[in-house]
C-alpha positions as a LaTeX table, in Angstrom:
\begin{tabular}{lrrr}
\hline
Residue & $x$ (\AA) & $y$ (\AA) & $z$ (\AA) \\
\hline
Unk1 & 0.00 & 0.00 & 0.00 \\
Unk2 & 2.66 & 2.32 & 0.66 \\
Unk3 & 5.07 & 1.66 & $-2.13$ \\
Unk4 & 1.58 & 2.07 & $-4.61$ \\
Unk5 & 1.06 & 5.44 & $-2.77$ \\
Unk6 & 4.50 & 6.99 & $-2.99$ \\
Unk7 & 4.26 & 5.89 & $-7.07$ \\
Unk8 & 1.04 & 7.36 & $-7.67$ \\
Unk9 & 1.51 & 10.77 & $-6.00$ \\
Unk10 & 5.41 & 11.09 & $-6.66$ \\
Unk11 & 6.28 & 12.42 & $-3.51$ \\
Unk12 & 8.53 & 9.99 & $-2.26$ \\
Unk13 & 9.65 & 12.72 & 0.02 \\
Unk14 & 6.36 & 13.19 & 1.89 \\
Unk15 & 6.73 & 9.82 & 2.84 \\
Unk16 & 9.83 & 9.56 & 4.60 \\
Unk17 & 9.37 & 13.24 & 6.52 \\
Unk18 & 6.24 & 11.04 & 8.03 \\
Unk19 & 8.69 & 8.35 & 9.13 \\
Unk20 & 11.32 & 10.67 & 10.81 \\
Unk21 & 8.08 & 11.92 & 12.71 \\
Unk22 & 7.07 & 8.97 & 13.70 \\
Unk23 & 10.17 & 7.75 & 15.04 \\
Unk24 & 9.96 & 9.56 & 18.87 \\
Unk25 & 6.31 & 7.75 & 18.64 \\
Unk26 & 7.44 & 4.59 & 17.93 \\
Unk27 & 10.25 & 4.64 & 20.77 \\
Unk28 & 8.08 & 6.15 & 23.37 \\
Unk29 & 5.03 & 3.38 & 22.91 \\
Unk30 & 7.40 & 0.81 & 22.63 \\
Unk31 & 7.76 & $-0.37$ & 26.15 \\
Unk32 & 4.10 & $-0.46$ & 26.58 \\
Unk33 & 4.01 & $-2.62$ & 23.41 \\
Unk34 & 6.55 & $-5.34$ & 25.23 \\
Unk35 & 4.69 & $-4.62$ & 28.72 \\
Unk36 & 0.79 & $-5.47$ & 27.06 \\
Unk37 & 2.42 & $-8.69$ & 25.44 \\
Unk38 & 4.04 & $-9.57$ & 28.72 \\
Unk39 & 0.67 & $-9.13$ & 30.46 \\
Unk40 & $-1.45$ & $-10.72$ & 27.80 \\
Unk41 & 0.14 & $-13.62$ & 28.18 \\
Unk42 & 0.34 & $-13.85$ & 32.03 \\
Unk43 & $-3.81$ & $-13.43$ & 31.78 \\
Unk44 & $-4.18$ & $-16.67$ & 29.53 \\
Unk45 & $-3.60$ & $-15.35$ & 25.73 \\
Unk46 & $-1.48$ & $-17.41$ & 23.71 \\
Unk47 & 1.36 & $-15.63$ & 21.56 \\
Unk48 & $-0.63$ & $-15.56$ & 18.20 \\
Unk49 & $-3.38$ & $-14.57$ & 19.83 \\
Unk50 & $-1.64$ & $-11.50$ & 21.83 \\
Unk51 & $-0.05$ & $-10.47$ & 18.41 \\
Unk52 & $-3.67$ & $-10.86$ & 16.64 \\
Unk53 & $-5.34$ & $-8.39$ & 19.11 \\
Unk54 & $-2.65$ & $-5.76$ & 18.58 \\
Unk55 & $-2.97$ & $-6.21$ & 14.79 \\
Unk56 & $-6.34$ & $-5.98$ & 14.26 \\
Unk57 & $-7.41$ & $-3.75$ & 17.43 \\
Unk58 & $-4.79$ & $-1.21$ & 17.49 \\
Unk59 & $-5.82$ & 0.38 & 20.47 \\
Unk60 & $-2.74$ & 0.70 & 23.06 \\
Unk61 & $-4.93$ & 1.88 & 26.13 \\
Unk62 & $-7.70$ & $-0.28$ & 25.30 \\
Unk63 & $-6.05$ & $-3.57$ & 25.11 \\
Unk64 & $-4.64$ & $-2.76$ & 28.52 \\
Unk65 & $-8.08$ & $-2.08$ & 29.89 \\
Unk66 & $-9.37$ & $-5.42$ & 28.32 \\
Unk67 & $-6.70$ & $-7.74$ & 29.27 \\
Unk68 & $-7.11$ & $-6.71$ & 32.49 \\
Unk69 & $-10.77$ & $-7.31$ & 32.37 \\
Unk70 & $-10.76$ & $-10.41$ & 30.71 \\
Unk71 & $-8.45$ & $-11.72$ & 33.51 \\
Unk72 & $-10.79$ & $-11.22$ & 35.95 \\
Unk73 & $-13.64$ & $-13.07$ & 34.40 \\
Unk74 & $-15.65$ & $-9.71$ & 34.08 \\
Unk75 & $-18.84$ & $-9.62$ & 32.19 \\
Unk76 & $-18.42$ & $-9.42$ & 28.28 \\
Unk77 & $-20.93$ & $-6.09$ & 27.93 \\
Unk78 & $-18.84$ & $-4.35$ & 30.72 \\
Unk79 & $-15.82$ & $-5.33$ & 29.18 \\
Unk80 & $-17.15$ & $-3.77$ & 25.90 \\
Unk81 & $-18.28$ & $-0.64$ & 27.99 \\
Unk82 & $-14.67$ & 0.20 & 29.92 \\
Unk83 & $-12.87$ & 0.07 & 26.17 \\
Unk84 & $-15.61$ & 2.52 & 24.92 \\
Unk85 & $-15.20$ & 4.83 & 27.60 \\
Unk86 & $-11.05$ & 4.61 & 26.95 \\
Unk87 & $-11.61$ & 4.62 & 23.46 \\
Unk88 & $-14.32$ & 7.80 & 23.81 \\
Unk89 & $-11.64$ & 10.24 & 22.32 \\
Unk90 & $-11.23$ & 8.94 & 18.79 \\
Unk91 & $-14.74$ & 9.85 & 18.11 \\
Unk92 & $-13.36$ & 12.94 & 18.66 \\
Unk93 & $-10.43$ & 12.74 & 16.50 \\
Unk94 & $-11.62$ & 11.28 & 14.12 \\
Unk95 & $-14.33$ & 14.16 & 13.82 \\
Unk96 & $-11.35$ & 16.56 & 13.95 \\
Unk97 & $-9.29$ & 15.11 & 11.64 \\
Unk98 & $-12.63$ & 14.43 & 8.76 \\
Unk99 & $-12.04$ & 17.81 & 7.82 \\
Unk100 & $-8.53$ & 17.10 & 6.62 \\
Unk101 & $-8.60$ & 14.00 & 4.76 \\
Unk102 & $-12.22$ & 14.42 & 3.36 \\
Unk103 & $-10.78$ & 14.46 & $-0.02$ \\
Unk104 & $-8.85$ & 11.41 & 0.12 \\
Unk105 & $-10.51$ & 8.48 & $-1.12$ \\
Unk106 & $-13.07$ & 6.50 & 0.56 \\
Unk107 & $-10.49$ & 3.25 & 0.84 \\
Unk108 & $-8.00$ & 5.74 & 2.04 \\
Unk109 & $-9.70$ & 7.56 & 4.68 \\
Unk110 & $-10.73$ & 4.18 & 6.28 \\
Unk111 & $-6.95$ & 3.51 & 6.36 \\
Unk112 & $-6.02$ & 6.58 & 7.91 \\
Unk113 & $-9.11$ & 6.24 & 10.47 \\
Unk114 & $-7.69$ & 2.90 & 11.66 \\
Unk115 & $-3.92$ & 3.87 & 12.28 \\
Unk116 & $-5.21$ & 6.91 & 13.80 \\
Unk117 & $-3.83$ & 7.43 & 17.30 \\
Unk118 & $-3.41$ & 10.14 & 19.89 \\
Unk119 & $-0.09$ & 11.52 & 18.31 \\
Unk120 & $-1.01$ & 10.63 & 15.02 \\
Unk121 & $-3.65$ & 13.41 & 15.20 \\
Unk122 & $-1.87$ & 15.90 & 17.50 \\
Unk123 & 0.87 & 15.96 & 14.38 \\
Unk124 & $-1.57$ & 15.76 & 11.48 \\
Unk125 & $-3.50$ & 18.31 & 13.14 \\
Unk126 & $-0.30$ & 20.83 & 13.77 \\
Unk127 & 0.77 & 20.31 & 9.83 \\
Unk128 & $-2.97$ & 21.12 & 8.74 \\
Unk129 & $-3.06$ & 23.95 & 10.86 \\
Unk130 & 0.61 & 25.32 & 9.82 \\
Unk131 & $-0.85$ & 25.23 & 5.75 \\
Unk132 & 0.31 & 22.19 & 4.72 \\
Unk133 & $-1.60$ & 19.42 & 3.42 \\
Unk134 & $-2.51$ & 16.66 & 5.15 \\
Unk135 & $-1.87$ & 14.06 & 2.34 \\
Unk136 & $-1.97$ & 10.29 & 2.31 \\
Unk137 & 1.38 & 9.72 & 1.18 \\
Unk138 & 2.44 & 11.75 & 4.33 \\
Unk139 & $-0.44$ & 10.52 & 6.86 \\
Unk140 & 0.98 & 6.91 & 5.76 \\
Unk141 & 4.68 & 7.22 & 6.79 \\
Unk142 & 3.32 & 8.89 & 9.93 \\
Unk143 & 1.26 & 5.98 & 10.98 \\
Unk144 & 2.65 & 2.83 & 9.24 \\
Unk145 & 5.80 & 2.36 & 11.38 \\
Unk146 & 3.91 & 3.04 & 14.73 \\
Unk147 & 1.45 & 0.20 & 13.66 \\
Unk148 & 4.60 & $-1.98$ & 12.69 \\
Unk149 & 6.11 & $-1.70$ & 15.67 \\
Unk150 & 3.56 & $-2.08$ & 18.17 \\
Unk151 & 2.38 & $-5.10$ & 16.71 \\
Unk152 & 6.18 & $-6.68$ & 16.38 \\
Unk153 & 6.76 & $-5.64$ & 19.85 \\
Unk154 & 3.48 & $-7.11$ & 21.16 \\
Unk155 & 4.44 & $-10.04$ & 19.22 \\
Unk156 & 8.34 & $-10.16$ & 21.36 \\
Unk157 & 6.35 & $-9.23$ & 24.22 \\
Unk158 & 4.43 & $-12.31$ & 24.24 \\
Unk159 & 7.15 & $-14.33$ & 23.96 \\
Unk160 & 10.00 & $-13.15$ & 26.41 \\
Unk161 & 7.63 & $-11.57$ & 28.55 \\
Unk162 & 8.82 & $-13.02$ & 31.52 \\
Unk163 & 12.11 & $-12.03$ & 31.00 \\
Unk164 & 10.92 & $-8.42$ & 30.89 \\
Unk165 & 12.07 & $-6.07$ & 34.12 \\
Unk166 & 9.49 & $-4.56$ & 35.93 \\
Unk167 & 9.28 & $-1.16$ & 33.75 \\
Unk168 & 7.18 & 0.54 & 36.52 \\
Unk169 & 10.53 & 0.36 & 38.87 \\
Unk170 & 12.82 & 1.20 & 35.41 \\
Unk171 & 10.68 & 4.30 & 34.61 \\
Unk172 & 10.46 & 3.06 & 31.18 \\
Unk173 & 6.81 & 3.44 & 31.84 \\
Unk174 & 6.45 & 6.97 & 32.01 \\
Unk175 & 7.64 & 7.77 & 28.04 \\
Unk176 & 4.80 & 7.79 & 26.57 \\
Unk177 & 2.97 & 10.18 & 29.38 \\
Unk178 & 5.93 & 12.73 & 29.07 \\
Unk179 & 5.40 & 12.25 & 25.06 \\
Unk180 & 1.69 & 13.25 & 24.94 \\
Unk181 & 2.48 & 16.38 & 27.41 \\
Unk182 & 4.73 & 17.43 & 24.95 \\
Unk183 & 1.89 & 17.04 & 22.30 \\
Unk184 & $-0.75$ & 18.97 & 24.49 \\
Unk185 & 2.21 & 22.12 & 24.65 \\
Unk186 & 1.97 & 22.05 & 20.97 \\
Unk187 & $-1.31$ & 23.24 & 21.09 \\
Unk188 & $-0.58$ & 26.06 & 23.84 \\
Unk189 & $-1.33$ & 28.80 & 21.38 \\
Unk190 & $-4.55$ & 27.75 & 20.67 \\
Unk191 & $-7.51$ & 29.97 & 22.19 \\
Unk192 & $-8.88$ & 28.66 & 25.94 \\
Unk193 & $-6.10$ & 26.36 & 25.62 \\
Unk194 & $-4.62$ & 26.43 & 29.36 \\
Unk195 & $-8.77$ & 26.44 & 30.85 \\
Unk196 & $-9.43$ & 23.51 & 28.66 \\
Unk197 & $-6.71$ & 21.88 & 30.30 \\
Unk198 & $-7.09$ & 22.42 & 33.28 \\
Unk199 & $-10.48$ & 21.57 & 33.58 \\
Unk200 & $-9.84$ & 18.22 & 31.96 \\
Unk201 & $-6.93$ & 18.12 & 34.44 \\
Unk202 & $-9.28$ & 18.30 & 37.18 \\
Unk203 & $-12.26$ & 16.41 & 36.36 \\
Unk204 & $-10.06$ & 13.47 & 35.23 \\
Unk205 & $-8.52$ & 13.47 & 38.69 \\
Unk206 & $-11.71$ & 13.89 & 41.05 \\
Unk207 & $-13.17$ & 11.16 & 38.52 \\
Unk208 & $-10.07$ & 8.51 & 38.41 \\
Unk209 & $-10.88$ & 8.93 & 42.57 \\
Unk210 & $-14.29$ & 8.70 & 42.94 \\
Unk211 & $-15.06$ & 7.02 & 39.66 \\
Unk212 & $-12.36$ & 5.17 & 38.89 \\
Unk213 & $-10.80$ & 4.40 & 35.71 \\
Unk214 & $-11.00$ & 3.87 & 32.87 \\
Unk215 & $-13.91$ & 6.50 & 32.92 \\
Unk216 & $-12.02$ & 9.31 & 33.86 \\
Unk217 & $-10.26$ & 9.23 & 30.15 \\
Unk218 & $-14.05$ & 10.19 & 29.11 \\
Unk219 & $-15.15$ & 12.44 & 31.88 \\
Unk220 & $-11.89$ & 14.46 & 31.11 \\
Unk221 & $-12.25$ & 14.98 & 27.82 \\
Unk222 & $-16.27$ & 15.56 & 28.01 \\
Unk223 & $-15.29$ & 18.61 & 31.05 \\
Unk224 & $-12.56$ & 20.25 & 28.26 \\
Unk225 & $-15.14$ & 20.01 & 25.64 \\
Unk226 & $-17.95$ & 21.44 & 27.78 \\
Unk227 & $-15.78$ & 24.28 & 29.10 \\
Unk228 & $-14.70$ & 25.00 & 25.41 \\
Unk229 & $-18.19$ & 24.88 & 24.06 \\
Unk230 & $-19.88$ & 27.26 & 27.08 \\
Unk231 & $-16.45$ & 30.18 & 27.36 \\
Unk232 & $-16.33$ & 32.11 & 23.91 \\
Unk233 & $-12.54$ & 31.91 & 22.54 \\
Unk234 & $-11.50$ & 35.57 & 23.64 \\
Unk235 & $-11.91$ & 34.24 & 27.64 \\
Unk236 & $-8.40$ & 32.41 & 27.02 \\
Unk237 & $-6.07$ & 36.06 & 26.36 \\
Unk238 & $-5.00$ & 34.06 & 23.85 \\
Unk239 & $-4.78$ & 34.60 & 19.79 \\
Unk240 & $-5.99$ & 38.08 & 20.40 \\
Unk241 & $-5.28$ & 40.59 & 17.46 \\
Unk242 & $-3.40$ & 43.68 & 18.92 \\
\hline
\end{tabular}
């Protein structure tokens, strides 16, 4: 798919300026690649059938979330529930990031719908809004190698997971949280950016302790959305013409 892409638009280049992107992705998700292999297997999965899930799921936080629920012999609707309420914010993106690859398509767009991931549409979204087209080629070397990778590390996961250190007393496990909070700065100049934020912030924590997770993800988002919707954009002090 990607070698037919690069020939029919010509812009080779596109491509491989997605890659180099993607490459601080890849490293930061992959100990959480190793870790959900590691854990899949210590809750009864089989190898082919931890690498499966990654492959055709693709859904890092979710496939935590259901491992961990399937281990404990939970219900199967509230098992579908917790990944919907983790999984909540790509309705979201992908609302967000329709607008950009509307033109693409149809075959295409679902493509770039199902590699779509939390960085994948912080960076798509940045290019878009600096005037550059968001095109397939590009979207493609973006996504692609993050998809690889998780699903090959899954895979070694799976199979040397108890070999694996305890990443939680490494550290390793906080990459990927110091990652996205480098994506959320990049949007710091957008208008009501820092009360969005913080009210997310907040009504993710008071819900992860009274709720408990894996709603708080939702309830989160929903509070940012809500503030953003009800405080017009010149509340923030920011993007205000002089």
């Amino acid at each position: 798919m990607a070698a037919e892409a690069i020939s029919e638009s010509g812009t080779g280049s596109d491509f491989w300026d997605g890659v180099r992107l993607s490459m601080p992705v890849v490293v930061a998700s992959a100990p959480f690649a190793i870790l959900f292999g590691a854990i899949a297997v210590d809750n009864g999965f089989s190898v082919i059938e931890a690498f499966l899930m990654s492959a055709m799921i693709y859904g890092g936080a979710s496939q935590m979330v259901g491992i961990e629920l399937f281990g404990q012999h939970v219900a199967p609707w509230l098992i579908v529930l917790s990944i919907f309420a983790v999984n909540f914010r790509h309705v979201l993106y992908s609302a967000g990031i329709g607008r950009r690859i509307a033109h693409w398509p149809l075959l295409q767009q679902a493509a770039g719908y199902f590699i779509l991931t939390d960085p994948q549409f912080a960076i798509a979204e940045a290019r878009a809004e600096s005037g550059r087209p968001v095109g397939f080629v590009w979207y493609l070397g973006l996504g692609l190698p993050v998809y690889v990778f998780w699903v090959i590390e899954s895979g070694l996961g799976a199979v040397f997971g108890k070999m694996i250190p305890d990443t939680h007393a490494l550290g390793i496990d906080f990459l990927l949280p110091i990652y996205f909070l480098g994506l959320v700065l990049g949007f710091r100049k957008r208008p009501l950016w820092g009360p969005v934020v913080a009210a997310s912030a907040v009504a993710s924590i008071i819900a992860y302790r009274t709720v408990g997770s894996p709603w708080h993800v939702s309830i989160g988002a929903v509070a940012g959305i809500l503030l953003a919707v009800i405080l017009p954009p010149h509340h923030s002090g920011v993007g205000k013409r002089p």
